[in-house]
NUKEFI-780406 format. One record per residue (C-alpha): residue number from 1; x, y, z. Coordinates in Angstrom, 1 decimal, padded with zeros to 4 digits. Layout:
N
<NUM, <X, Y, Z>> ...
This chain:
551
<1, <219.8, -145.9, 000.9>> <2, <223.4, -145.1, 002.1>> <3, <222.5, -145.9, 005.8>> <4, <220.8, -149.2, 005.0>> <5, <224.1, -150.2, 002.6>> <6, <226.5, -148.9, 005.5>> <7, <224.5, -150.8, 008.4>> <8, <224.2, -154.1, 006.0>> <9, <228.2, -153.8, 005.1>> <10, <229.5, -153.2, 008.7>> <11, <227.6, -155.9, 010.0>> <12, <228.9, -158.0, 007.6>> <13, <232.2, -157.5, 007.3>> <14, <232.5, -156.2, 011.3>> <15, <235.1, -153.2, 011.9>> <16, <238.0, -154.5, 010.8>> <17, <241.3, -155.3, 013.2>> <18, <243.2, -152.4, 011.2>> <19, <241.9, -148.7, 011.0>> <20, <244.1, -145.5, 009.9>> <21, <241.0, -143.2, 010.4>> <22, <241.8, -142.5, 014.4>> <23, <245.6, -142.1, 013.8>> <24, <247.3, -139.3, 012.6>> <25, <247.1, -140.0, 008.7>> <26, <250.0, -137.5, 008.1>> <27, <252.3, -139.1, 010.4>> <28, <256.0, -139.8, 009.1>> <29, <255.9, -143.5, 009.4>> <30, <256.4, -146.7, 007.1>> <31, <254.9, -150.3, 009.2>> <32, <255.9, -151.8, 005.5>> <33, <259.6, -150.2, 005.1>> <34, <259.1, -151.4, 001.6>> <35, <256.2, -149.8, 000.8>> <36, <257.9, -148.3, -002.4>> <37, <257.6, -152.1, -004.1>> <38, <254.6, -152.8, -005.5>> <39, <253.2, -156.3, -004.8>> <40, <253.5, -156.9, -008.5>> <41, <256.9, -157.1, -008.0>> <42, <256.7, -160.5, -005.7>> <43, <255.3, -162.4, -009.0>> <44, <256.4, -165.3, -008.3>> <45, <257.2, -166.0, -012.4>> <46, <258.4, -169.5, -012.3>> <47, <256.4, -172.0, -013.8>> <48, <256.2, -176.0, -013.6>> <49, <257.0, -177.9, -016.4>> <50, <257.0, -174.7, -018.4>> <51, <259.0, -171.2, -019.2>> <52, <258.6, -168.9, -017.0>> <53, <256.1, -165.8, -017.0>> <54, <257.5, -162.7, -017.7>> <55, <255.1, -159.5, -016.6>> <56, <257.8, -157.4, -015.4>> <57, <258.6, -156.3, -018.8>> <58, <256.0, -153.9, -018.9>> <59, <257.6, -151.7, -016.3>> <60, <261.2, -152.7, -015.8>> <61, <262.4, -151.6, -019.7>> <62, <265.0, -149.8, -021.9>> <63, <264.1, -146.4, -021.0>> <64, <263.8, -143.3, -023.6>> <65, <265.0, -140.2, -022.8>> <66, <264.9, -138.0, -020.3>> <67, <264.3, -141.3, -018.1>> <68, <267.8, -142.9, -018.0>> <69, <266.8, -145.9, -015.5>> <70, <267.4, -148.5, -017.9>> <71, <266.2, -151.9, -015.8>> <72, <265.6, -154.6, -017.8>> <73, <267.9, -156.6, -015.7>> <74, <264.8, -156.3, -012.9>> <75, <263.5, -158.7, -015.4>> <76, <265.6, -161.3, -014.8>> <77, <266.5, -160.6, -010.7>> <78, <264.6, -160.0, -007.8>> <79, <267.1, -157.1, -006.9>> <80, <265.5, -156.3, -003.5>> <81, <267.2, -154.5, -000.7>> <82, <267.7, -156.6, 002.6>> <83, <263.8, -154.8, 004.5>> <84, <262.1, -155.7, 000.8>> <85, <262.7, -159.3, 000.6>> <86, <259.9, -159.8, 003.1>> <87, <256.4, -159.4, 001.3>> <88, <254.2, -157.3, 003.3>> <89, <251.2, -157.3, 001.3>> <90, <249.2, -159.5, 003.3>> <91, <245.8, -158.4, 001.9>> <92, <246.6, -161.0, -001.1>> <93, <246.9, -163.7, 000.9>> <94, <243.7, -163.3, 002.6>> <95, <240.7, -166.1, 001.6>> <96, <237.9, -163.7, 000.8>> <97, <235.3, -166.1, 000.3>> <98, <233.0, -165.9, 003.2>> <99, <232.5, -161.9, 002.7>> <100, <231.6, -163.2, -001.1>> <101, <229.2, -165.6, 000.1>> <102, <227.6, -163.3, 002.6>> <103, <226.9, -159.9, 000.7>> <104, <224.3, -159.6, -001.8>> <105, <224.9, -158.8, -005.3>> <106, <221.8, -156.1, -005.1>> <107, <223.5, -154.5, -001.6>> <108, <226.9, -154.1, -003.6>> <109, <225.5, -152.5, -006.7>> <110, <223.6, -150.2, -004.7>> <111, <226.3, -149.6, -002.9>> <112, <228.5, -148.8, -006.1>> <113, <226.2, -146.7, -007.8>> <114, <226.1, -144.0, -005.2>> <115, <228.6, -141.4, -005.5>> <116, <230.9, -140.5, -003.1>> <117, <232.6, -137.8, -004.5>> <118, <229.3, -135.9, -005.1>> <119, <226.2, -135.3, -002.5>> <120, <222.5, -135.1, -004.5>> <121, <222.0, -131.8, -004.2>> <122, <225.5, -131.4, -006.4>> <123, <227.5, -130.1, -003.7>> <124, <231.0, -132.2, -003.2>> <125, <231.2, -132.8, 001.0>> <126, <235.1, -133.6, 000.7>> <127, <235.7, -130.4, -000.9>> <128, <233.5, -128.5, 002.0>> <129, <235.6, -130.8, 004.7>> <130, <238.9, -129.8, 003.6>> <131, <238.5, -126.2, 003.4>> <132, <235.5, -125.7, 006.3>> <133, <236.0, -128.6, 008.8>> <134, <239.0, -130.2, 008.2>> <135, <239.8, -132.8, 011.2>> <136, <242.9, -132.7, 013.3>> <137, <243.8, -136.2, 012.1>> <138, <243.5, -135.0, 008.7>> <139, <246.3, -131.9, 009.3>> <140, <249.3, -133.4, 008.5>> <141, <251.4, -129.9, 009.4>> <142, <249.4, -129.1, 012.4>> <143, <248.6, -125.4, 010.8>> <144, <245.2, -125.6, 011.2>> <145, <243.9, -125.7, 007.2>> <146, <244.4, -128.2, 004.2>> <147, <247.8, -126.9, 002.3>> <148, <247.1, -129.6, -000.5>> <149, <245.1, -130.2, -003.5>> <150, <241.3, -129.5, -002.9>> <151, <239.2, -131.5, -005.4>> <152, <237.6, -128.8, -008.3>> <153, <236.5, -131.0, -010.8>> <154, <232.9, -131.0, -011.8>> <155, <233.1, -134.6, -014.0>> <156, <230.7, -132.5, -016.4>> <157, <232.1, -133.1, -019.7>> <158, <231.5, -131.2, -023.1>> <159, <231.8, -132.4, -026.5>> <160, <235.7, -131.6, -026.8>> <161, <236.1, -133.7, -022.9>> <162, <236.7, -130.2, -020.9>> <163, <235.1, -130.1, -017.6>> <164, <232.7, -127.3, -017.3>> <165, <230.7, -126.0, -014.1>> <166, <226.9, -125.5, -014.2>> <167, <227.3, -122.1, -015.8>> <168, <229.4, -123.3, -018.3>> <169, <232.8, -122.1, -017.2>> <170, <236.3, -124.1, -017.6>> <171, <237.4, -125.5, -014.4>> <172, <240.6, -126.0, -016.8>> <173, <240.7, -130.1, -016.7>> <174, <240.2, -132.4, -019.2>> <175, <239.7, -136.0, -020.0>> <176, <241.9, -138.1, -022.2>> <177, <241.0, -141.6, -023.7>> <178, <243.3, -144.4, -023.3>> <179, <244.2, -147.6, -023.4>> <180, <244.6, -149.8, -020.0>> <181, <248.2, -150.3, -019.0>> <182, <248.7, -154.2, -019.4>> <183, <247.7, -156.2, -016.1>> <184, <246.7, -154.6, -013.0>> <185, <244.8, -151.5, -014.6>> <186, <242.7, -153.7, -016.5>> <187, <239.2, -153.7, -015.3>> <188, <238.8, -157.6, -015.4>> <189, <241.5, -157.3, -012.3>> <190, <238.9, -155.0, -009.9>> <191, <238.7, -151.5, -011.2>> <192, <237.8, -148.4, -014.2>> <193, <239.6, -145.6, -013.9>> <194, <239.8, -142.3, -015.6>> <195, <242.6, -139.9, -016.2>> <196, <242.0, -135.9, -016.9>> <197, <244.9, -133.5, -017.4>> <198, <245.2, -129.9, -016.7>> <199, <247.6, -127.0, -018.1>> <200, <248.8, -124.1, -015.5>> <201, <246.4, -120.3, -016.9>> <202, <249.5, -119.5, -019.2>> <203, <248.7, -122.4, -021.4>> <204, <245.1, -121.8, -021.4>> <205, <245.1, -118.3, -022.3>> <206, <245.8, -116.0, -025.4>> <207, <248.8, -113.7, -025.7>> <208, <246.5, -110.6, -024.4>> <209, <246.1, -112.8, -020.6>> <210, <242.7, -114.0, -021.4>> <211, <241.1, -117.6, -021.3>> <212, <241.0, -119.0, -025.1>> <213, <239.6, -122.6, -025.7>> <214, <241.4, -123.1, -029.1>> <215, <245.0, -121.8, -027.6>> <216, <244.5, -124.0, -024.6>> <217, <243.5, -127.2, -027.2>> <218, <246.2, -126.4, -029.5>> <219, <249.0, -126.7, -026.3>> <220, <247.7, -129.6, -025.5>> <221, <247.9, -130.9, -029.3>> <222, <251.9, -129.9, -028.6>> <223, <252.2, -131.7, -025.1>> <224, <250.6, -134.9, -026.7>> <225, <253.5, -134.9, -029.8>> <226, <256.0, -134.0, -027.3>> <227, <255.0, -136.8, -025.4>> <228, <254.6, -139.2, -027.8>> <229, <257.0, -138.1, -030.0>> <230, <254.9, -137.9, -033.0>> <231, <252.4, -135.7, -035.5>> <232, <249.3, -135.1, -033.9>> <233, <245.7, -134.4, -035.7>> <234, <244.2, -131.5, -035.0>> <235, <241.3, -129.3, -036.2>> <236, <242.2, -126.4, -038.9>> <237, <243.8, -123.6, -037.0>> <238, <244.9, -119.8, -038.6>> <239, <248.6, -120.0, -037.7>> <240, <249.2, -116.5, -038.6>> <241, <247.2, -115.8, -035.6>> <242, <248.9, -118.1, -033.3>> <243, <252.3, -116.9, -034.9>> <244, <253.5, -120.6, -034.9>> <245, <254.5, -122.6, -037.8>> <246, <252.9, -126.0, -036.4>> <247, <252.7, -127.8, -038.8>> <248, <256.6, -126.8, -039.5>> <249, <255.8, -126.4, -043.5>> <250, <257.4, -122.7, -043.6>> <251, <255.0, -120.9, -044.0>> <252, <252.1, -119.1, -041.5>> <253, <248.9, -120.7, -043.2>> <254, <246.2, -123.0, -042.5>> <255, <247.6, -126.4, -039.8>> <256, <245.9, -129.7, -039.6>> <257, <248.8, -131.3, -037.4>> <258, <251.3, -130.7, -035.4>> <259, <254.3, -131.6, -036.4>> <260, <257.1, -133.1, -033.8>> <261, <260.2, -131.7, -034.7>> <262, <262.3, -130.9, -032.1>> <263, <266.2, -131.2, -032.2>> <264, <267.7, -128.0, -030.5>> <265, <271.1, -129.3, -031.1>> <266, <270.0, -129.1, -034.9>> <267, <268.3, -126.2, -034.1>> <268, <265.3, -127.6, -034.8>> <269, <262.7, -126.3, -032.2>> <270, <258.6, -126.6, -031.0>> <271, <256.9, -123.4, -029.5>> <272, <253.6, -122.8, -027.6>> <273, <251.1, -120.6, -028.5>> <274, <249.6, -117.7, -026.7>> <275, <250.6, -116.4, -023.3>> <276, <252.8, -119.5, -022.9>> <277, <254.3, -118.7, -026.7>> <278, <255.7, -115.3, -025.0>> <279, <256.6, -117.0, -021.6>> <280, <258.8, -119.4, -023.2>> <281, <260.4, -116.7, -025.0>> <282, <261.4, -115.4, -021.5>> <283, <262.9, -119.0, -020.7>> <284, <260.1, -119.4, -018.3>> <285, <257.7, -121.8, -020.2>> <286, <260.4, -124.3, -020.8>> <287, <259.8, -126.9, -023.5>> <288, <261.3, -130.5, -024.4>> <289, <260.7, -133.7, -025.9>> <290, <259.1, -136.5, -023.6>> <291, <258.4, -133.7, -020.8>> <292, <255.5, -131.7, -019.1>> <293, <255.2, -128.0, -018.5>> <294, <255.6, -127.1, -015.5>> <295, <253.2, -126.9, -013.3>> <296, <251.1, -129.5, -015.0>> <297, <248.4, -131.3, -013.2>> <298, <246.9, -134.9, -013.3>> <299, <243.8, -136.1, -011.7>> <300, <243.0, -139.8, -011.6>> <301, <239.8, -141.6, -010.4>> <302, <239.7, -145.3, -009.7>> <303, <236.3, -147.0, -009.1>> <304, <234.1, -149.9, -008.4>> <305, <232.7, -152.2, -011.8>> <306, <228.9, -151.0, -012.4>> <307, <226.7, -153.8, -014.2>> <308, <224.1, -152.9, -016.1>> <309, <220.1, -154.3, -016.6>> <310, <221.8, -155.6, -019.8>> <311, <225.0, -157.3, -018.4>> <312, <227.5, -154.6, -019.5>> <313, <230.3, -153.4, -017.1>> <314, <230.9, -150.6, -017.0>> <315, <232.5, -147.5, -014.3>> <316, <230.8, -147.2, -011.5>> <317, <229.4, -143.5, -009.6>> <318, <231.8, -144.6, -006.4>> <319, <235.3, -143.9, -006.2>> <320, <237.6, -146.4, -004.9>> <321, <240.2, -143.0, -005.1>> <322, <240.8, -139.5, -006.0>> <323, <244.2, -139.2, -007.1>> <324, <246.0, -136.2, -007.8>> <325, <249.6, -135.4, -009.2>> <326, <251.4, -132.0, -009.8>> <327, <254.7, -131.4, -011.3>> <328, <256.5, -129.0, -008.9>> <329, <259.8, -128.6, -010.3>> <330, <261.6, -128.8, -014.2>> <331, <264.4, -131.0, -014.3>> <332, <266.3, -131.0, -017.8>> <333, <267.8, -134.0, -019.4>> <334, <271.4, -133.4, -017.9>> <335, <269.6, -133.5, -014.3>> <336, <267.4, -136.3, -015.1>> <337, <270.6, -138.7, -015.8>> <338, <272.5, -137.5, -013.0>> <339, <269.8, -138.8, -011.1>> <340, <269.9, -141.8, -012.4>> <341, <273.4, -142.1, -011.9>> <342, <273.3, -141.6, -008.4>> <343, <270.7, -143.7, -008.0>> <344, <272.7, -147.0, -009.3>> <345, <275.7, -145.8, -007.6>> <346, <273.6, -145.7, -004.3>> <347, <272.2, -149.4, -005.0>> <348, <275.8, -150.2, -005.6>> <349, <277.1, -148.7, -002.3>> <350, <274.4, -149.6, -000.4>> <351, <272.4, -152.7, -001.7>> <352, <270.2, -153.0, 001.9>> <353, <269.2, -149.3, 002.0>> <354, <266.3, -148.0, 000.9>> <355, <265.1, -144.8, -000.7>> <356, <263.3, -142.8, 001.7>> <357, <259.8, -141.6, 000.6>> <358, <260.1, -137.6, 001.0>> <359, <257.2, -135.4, 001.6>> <360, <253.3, -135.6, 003.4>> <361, <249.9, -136.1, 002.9>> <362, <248.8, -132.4, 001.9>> <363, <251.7, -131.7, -000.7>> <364, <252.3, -135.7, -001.7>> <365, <255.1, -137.8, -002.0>> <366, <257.8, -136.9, -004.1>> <367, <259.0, -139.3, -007.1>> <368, <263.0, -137.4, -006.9>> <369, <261.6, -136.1, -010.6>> <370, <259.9, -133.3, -010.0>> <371, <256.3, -134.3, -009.7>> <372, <254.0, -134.6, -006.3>> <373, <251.8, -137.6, -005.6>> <374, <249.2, -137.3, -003.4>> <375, <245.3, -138.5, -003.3>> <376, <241.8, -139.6, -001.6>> <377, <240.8, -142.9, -000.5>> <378, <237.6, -144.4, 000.8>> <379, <236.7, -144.1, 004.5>> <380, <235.3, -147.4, 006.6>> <381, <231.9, -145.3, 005.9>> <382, <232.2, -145.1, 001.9>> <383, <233.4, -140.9, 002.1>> <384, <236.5, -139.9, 001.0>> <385, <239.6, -139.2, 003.4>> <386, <243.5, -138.1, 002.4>> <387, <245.4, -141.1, 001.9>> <388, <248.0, -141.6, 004.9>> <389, <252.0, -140.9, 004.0>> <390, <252.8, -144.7, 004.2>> <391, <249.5, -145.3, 001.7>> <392, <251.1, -142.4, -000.2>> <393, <254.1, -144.3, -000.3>> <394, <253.5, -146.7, -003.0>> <395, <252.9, -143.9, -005.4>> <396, <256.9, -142.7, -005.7>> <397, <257.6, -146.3, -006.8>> <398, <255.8, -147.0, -009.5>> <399, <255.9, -143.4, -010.6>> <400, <259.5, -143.3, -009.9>> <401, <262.8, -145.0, -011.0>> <402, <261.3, -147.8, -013.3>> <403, <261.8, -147.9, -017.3>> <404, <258.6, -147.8, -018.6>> <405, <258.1, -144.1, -016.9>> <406, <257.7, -141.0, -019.4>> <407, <258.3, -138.0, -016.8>> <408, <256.5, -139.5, -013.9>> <409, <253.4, -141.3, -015.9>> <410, <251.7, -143.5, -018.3>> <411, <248.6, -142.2, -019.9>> <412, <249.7, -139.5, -022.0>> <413, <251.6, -142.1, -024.6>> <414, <248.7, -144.2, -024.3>> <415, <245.7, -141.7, -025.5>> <416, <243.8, -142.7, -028.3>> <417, <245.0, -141.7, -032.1>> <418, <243.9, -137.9, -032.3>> <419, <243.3, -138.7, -036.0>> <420, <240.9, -141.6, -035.9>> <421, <239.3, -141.5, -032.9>> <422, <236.2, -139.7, -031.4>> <423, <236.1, -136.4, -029.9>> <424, <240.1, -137.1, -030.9>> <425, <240.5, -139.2, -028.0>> <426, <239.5, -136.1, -025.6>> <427, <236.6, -137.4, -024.0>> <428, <235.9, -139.1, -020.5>> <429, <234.8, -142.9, -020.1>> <430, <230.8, -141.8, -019.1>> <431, <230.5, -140.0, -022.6>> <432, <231.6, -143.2, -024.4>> <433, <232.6, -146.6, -023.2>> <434, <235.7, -148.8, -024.5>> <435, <233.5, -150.7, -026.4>> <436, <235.2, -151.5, -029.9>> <437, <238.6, -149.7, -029.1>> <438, <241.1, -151.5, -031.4>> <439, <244.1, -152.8, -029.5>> <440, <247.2, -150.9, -029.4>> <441, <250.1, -152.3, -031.2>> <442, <253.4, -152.3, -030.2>> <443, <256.0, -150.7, -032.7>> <444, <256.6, -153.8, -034.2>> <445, <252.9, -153.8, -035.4>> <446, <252.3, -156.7, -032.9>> <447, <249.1, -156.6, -030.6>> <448, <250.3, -155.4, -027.0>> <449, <247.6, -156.9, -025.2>> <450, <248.3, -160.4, -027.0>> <451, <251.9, -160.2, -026.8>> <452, <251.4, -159.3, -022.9>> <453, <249.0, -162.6, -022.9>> <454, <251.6, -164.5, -024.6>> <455, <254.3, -163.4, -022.4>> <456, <252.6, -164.1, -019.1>> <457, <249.8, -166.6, -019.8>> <458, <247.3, -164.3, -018.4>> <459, <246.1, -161.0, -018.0>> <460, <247.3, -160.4, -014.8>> <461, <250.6, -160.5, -013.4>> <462, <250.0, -162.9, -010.5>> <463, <248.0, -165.4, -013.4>> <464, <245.0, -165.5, -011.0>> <465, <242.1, -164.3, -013.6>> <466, <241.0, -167.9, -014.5>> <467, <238.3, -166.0, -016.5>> <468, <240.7, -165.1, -019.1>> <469, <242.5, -168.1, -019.0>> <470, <239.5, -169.9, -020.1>> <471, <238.5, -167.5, -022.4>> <472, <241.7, -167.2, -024.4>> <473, <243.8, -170.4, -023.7>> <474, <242.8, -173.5, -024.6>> <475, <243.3, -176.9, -022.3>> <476, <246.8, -177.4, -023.1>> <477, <247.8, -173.8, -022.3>> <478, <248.5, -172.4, -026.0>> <479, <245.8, -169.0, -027.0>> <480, <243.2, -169.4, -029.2>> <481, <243.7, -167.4, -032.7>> <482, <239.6, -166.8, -033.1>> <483, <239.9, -164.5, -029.2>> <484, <242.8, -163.3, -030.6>> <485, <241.2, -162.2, -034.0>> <486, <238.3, -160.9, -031.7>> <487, <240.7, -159.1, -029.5>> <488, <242.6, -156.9, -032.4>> <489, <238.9, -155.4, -033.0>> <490, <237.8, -154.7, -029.6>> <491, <239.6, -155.0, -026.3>> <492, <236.5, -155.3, -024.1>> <493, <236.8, -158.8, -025.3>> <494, <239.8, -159.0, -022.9>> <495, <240.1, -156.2, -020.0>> <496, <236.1, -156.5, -019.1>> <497, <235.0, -159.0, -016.9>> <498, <231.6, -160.4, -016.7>> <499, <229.2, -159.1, -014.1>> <500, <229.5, -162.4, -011.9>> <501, <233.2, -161.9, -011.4>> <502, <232.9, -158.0, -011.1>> <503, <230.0, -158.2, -008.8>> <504, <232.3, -160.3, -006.5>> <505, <235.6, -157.8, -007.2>> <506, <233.5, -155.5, -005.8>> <507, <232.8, -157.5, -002.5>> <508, <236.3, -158.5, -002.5>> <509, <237.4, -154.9, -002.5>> <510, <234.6, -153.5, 000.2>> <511, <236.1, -156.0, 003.1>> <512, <239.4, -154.3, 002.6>> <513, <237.3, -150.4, 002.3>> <514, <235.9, -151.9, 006.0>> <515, <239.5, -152.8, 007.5>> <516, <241.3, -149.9, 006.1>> <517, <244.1, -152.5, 005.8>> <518, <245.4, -150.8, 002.1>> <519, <248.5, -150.9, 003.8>> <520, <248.7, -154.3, 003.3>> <521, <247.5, -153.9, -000.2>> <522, <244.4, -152.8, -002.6>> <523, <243.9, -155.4, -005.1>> <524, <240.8, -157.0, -005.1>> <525, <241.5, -160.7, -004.6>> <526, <239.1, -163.3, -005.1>> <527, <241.6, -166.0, -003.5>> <528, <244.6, -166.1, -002.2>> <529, <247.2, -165.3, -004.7>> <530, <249.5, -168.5, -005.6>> <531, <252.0, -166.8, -007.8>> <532, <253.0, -164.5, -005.4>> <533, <256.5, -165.0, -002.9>> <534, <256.3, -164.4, 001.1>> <535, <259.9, -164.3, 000.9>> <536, <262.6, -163.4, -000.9>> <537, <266.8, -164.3, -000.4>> <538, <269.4, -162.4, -001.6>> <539, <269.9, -162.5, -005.6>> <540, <267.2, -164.6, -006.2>> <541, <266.3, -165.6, -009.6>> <542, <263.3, -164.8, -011.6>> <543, <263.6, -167.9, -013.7>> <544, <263.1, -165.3, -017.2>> <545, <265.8, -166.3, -019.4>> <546, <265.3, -163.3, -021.9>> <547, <264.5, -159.4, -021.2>> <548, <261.8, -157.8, -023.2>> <549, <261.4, -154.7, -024.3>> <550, <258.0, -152.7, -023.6>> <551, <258.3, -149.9, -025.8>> 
């Protein structure tokens, strides 16, 4: 089946003007100088006869601590550096149409539904290539082995979302549920995606060195308050055991929460529990509000939109990538605004020079914050490959020095309510879909999702999803309460397309796969984006009269 899809595909789509598979993928060079910007920042957010859009909001925010980089004014400027105001994303100007026209909706499902992360007989071949075969193209250090992540996840899920082998054993990871980030991440725009999470062995094990399931949930009950800044659900747990008051009532009882107290100025402070509960005592587990451990790991897979005998959309077997993030280093609040500091001082001094992207394809990019970026992407063939450092590249900027940021990432404060929902939001997207996921609400009790709709008149950032627009706005461009209503109860009504349009996402996203043009961009486009600028001049306008605030 995978020869006849490859040979169908290739003929159809031909092989492509621009390939990164022949070229040293490691090799220290940008062809976009500004591959740091997102295309999302080239919305062009003026409208005609009406306000203006405003989707930068949901990035470019008043910041909470430690992230100082405040940018709200991005909101209202297109603040670009001299090499920047030239949009090099070409693959979203690209009329896609005959590639549509030409593949057949059965040759892309089949295509989607065969996994390329895992071979039939259960064995994963990029994990084999990287440690057994690895190719000289691949090698970004010339060393002669793979010095970067090698995939260990089994995507075998138990009934608390950890990842288990087939004898049962933790591979350490686990899933988290979440709600989409507004925009691009939601499906109706071209892919699902998953996020998992693991904790370095200290976290994972009890105070005599050895693996304990309940220590390692209970740390990651503390990383989710700490994160989110709030009391977190969790089952009864003997805290004389743990020696940890977390539920912070004074006394070592029974917990069913913990509680996020943590003011070391007031000398009010969190611990860990287990070996990390003795390593922290030693200064070398370090903990703090909106922060990580160190040595904290995420793994993120982005796929294709499967469709169902019964019309449902759902994630696909084949990943579009395999991404993979690691924090390296600690950087305490003091550090985290002198960063900042320099940072607008540099854009002050020198408004034409950009940040250079720092590291390589085996040990990622760097985001200046302490954490690693690095990943897998689709060969011309369907298999996985590293990503090249300039397709690396766009990693450290939306994972970098933007508002919205808490300590490199977005998932984390977005995981679903440990006290309401199932498995307590630990559970990956094959064990149970979004169906019937309330939307989140922003703290003002507002939907997010409708305020984003209301904000930008779609649900993407370039207002190109005329699926939505139909579906929620009437003919005179205002939304329509009953979606709305709809919407509050479920948010498949509004981030899942319907399997004509992700049946053709899917063919949009395949001609780029054939190129290897993600250089030029990875967003499935139907048509060639309108709302989007080919050029930019100094100062420029967004035509938003008023920041918002995302938080």
């Amino acid at each position: 089946m995978r020869t006849i899809i490859l040979a169908i595909t290739t003929a159809l789509f031909g092989s492509g003007a621009v390939s990164a598979e022949p070229e040293n993928l490691g090799r220290l060079y940008l062809s976009n100088p500004a591959a740091v910007t997102p295309p999302q920042c080239y919305t062009k957010t003026e409208n005609k006869n009406a306000p203006a859009s405003n989707p930068c909001y949901v990035c470019h925010t008043d910041s909470r601590a430690p992230n100082f980089t405040n940018d709200l004014d991005l909101q209202l400027l297109y603040d670009f550096a001299e090499p920047a105001r030239t949009n090099r994303w070409h693959n979203l100007f690209k009329d896609r149409s005959e590639y549509l026209a030409e593949v057949s909706d059965e040759q892309i499902l089949g295509y989607v539904r065969e996994s390329n992360y895992r071979a039939p007989d259960g064995s994963v071949p990029l994990r084999e290539k990287l440690r057994e075969n690895l190719p000289a193209h691949w090698d970004g250090n010339g060393n002669g082995r793979w010095d970067g992540y090698v995939p260990d996840v089994q995507f075998n899920f138990d009934s608390a979302g950890f990842d288990r082998d087939a004898d049962g054993g933790y591979s350490g990871w686990r899933a988290l549920a979440y709600t989409p980030f507004p925009g691009t991440f939601f499906p109706t725009n071209g892919s699902t995606d998953d996020v998992l999470i693991r904790l370095p062995a200290i976290y994972r094990n009890s105070e005599q060195g050895e693996f304990d399931v309940e220590v390692y949930r209970i740390n990651l009950a503390i990383v989710e308050a700490l994160i989110k800044r709030a009391d977190i659900a969790i089952d009864p747990v003997d805290e004389e055991k743990l020696k940890v008051d977390l539920d912070k009532n004074g006394e070592l009882a029974t917990a069913t929460q913990i509680t996020y107290d943590w003011a070391p100025l007031e000398q009010r402070h969190m611990s860990y529990v287990g070996e990390a509960r003795l390593a922290q005592q030693r200064k070398e587990a370090p903990l703090s509000a909106g922060s990580y451990p160190l040595g904290t790991e995420f793994l993120h897979s982005v796929r294709y939109l499967d469709v169902d005998t019964n019309g449902e959309v759902s994630m696909a077997a084949r990943m579009k990538e395999l991404r993979y993030a690691r924090k390296v280093r600690w950087v305490t609040y003091f550090q985290h605004r002198e960063l900042a500091a320099d940072e607008l001082k540099d854009a002050h001094d020198f408004p034409d020079r950009l940040e250079p992207v720092i590291g390589d394809i085996e040990r990622g990019v760097s985001n200046r914050r302490g954490w690693r970026y690095s990943g897998f992407i689709e060969d011309r063939h369907g298999g996985l490959r590293p990503q090249s450092y300039e397709e690396l590249a766009t990693c450290s900027g939306c994972h970098g020095a933007i508002g919205a940021n808490v300590d490199g990432g977005f998932a984390m404060t977005r995981k679903l309510d440990a006290g309401k929902s199932f498995q307590r939001g630990w559970y990956h997207w094959n064990q149970k879909s979004l169906a019937g996921t309330p939307e989140p609400l922003r703290a003002d009790g507002e939907g997010e999702y409708a305020y984003y709709l209301k904000q930008v008149g779609n649900a993407d950032e370039y207002r190109s999803n005329s699926e939505v627009r139909a579906r929620f706005f009437d003919s005179e461009g205002a939304l329509k309460s009953a979606m709305l209503d709809r919407l509050a109860g479920d948010i498949n009504v509004l981030i899942m397309p319907t399997p004509r349009r992700a049946l053709d996402l899917n063919k949009a996203y395949r001609a780029i796969v054939v190129e290897q043009s993600f250089r030029e961009g990875r967003d499935a486009v139907l048509s060639p984006r309108d709302n989007l600028l080919r050029e930019l001049t100094e100062g420029q306008e967004t035509g938003v009269q008023r920041a918002l605030s995302y938080f």
